[in-house]
C-alpha positions as CSV (number, residue, x, y, z in Angstrom):
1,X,105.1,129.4,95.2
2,X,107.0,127.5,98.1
3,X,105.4,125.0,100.1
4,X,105.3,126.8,103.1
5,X,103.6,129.7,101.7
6,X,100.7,127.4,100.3
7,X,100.5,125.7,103.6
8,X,100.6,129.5,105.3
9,X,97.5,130.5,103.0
10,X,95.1,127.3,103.8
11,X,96.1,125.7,100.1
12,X,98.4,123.0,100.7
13,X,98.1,120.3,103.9
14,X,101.4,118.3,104.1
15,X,100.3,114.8,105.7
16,X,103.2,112.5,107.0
17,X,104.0,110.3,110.3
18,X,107.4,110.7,110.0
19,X,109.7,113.6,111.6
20,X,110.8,116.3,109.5
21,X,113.5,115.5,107.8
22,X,115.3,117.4,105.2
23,X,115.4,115.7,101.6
24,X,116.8,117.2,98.1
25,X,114.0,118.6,96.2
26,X,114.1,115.6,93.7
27,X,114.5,112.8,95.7
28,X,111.4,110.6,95.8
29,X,109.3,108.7,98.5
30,X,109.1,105.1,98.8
31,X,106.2,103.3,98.2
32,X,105.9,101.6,101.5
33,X,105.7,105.5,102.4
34,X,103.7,106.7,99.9
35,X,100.5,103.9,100.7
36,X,101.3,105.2,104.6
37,X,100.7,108.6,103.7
38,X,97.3,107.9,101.8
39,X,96.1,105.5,104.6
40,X,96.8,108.8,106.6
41,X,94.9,111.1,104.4
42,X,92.1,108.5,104.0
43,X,91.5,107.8,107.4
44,X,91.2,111.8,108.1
45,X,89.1,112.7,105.2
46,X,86.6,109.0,106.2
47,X,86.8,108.2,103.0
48,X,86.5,104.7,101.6
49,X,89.4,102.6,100.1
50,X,87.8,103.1,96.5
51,X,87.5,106.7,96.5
52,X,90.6,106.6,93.5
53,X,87.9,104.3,91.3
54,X,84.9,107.0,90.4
């Protein structure tokens, strides 16, 4: 199922600070991106910084 479709029926949120860009299917994120993205995901969902641990 594309990405589009699961964002279209509530099962998929893309989170990024960045402006839509296009990218090749298998090119991969950085990790300087990658920890920006999950600070960005934490700070929504108020979780703490050991969530990963449990």
């Amino acid at each position: 199922m594309a990405r589009l479709q699961l964002c279209t029926d509530n099962r998929l949120l893309l989170l990024t600070p960045w402006t839509y860009q296009y990218r090749p299917t298998n090119e991969e994120i950085t990790v300087a991106q990658c920890k920006a993205m999950n600070c960005i995901a934490q700070a929504i969902c108020q979780t703490k910084d050991d969530w990963w641990k449990k």
